[in-house]
matplotlib code that plots the C-alpha trace (Angstrom):
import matplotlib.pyplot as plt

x = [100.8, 103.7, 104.9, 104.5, 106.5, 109.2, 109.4, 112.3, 109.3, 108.3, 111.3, 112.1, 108.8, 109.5, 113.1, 111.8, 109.2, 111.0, 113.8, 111.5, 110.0, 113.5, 114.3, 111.2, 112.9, 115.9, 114.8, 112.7, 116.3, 118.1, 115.0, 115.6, 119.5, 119.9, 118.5, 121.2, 123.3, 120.4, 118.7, 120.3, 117.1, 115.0, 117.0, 117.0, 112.7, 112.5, 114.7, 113.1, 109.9, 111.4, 113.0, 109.6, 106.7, 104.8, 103.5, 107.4, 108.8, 106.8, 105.0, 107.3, 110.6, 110.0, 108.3, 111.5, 114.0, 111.7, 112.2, 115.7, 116.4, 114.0, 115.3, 118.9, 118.0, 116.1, 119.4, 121.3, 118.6, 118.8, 122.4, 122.8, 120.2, 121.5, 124.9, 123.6, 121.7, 124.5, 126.9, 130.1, 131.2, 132.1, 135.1, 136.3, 134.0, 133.8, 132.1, 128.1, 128.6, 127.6, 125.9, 127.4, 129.7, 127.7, 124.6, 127.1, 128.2, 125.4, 125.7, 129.5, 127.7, 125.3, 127.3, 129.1, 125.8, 124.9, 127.8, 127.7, 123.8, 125.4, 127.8, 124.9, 122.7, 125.4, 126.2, 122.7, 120.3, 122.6, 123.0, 119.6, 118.7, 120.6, 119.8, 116.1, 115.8, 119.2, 120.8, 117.4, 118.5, 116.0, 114.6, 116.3, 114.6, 118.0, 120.6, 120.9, 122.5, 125.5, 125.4, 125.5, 128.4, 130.1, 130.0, 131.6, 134.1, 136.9, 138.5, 138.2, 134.4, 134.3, 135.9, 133.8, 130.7, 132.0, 133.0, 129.9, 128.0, 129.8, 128.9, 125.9, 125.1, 126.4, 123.5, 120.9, 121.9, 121.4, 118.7, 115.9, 115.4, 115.8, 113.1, 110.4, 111.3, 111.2, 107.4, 106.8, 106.5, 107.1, 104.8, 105.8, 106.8, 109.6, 111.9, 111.1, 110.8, 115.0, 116.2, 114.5, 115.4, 119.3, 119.7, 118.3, 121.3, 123.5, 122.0, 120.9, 124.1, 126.3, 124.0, 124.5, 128.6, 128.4, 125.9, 129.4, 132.1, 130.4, 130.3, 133.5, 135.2, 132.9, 132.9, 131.1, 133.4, 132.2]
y = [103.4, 103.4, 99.7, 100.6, 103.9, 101.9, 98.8, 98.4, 98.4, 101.9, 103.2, 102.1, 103.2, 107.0, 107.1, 106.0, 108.5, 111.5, 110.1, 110.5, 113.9, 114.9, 113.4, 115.6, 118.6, 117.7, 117.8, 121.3, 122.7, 121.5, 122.9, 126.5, 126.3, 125.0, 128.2, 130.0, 128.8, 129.1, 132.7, 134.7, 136.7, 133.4, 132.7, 135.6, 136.0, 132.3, 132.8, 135.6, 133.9, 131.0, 134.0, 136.1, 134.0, 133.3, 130.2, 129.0, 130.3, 129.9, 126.3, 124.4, 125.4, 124.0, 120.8, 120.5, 121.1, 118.6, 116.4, 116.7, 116.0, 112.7, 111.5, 111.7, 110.9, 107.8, 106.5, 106.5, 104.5, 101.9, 101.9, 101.5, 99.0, 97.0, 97.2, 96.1, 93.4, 91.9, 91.9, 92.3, 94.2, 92.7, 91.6, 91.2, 92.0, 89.0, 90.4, 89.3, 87.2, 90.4, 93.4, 96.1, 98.8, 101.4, 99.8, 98.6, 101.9, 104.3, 105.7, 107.2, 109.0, 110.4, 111.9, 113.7, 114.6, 115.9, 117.8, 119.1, 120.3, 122.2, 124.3, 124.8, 126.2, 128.7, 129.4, 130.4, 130.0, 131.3, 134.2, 135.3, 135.4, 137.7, 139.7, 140.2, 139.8, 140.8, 143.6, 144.2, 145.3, 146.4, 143.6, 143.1, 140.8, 140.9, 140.2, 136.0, 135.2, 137.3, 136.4, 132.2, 132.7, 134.9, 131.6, 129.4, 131.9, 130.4, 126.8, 125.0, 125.8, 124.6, 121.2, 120.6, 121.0, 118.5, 116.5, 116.2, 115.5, 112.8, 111.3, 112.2, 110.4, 107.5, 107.9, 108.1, 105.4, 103.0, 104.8, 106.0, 102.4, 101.2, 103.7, 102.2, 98.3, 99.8, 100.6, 97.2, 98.6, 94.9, 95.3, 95.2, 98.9, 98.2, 97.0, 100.9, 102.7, 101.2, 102.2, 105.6, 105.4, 104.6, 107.6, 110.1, 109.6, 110.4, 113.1, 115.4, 115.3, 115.5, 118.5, 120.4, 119.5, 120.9, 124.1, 124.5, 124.2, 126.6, 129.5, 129.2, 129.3, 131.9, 134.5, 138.2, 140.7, 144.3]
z = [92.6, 94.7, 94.3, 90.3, 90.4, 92.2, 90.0, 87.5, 84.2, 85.7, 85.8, 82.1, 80.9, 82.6, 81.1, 78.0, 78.1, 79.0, 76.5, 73.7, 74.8, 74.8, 71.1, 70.3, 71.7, 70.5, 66.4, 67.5, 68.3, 65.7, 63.1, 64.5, 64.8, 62.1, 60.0, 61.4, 58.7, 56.4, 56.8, 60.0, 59.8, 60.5, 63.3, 65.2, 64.4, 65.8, 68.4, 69.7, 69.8, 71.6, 74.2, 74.9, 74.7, 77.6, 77.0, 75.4, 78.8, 81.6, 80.8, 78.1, 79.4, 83.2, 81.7, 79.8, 82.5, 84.6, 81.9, 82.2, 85.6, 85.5, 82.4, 84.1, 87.6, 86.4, 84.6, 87.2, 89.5, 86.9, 86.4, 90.2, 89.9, 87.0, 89.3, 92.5, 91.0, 88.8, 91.8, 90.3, 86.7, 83.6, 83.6, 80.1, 76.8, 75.1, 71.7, 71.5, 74.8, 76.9, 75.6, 72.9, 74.1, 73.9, 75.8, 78.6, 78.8, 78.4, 82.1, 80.8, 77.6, 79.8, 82.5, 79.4, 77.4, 81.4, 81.4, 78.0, 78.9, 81.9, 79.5, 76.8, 79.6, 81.1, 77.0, 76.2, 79.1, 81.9, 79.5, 78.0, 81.9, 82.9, 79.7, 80.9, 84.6, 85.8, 83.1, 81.8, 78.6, 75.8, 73.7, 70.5, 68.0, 65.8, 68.8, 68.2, 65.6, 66.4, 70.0, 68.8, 66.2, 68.9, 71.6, 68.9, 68.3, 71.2, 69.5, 72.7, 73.0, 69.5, 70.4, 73.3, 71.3, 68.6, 71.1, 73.0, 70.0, 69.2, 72.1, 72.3, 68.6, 70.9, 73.4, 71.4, 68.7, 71.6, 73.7, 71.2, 69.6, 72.9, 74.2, 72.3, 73.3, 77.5, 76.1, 75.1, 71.2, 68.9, 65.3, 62.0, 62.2, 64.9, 62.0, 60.1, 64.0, 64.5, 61.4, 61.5, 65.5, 64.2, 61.0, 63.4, 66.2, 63.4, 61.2, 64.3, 66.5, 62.7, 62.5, 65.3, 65.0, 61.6, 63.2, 65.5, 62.9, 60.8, 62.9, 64.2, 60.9, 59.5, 62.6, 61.4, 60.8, 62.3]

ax = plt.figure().add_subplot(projection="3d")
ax.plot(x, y, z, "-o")
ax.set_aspect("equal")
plt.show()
């Protein structure tokens, strides 16, 4: 189990994996975020749930910061890996004679995405924290929706979200068809799995951009 967990497949197969689970989570968040455009009431009753449910917070929520840290610590065994192994950098990109751009450069899109997740967790996670265990103010089922168009408020925060989208459509258009190739996934469904792999990249990060935008030029007015 040990030489298996340290071979280069195992470590492709455990980055894909928690790559997908994170995909998973990924459409999850955009589904409730995205009715805060829709129906502000809808947001804030899913939102709540997401905020006081035991099973939501005390099980799911560790698994998916665990699956945050492996995913990410995982790349950047490979990338040192890849690194080591090839000896020296590529010099020059000579169009298909090495591999695409963003492949050859995923480690760069994930330090951003990495940083991006470190802003989105002091935005909302930092803050709903303190809200319970530290301020312990009284639960308010109607509090999110205000509380997420009041982050998007500040232009700069705005343009980092974008931003971070962006590449973070990068990352996946690369990474979740890659994901099931690590797995050793090649049927007649692969062709469909890409494609579907390739729209979702775009739609989902598009969507949350658009999720950002929105608020910030429609702030409430008290």
């Amino acid at each position: 189990m040990s030489g298996l967990i340290k071979s280069s497949l195992a470590r492709k197969v455990v980055m894909a994996l928690s790559g997908l689970f994170l995909v998973f989570f990924l459409a999850q968040h955009f589904t409730i975020n995205i009715t805060s455009v829709i129906d502000p009431e809808t947001f804030n009753t899913w939102s709540h749930f997401m905020g006081y449910n035991p099973l939501v917070q005390y099980l799911l929520q560790p698994i998916l910061i665990a699956g945050v840290i492996i995913h990410f610590v995982m790349g950047f065994i490979l990338e040192f890996q890849n690194r080591s192994a090839r000896g020296v950098s590529y010099v020059k990109y000579k169009g298909s004679a090495n591999a695409p751009w963003v492949s050859r450069n995923m480690i760069y899109s994930g330090l951003v995405v990495l940083a991006f997740l470190g802003l989105h967790f002091y935005d909302f996670w930092v803050h709903e924290m303190s809200y319970k265990y530290i301020d312990v103010l009284p639960e308010d089922p109607t509090r999110y929706h205000a509380e997420t168009v009041e982050k998007f408020a500040p232009f700069w925060r705005t343009v980092i979200y974008v931003i971070s989208f962006v590449l973070l459509s990068l990352h996946l258009w690369h990474g979740f068809a890659s994901s099931f190739q690590s797995m050793g996934l090649n049927n007649k469904y692969t062709p469909a799995i890409k494609t579907f792999a390739k729209i979702f990249a775009v739609v989902i990060p598009l969507g949350f951009a658009f999720i950002a935008l929105y608020h910030h030029l429609n702030p409430i007015t008290h």
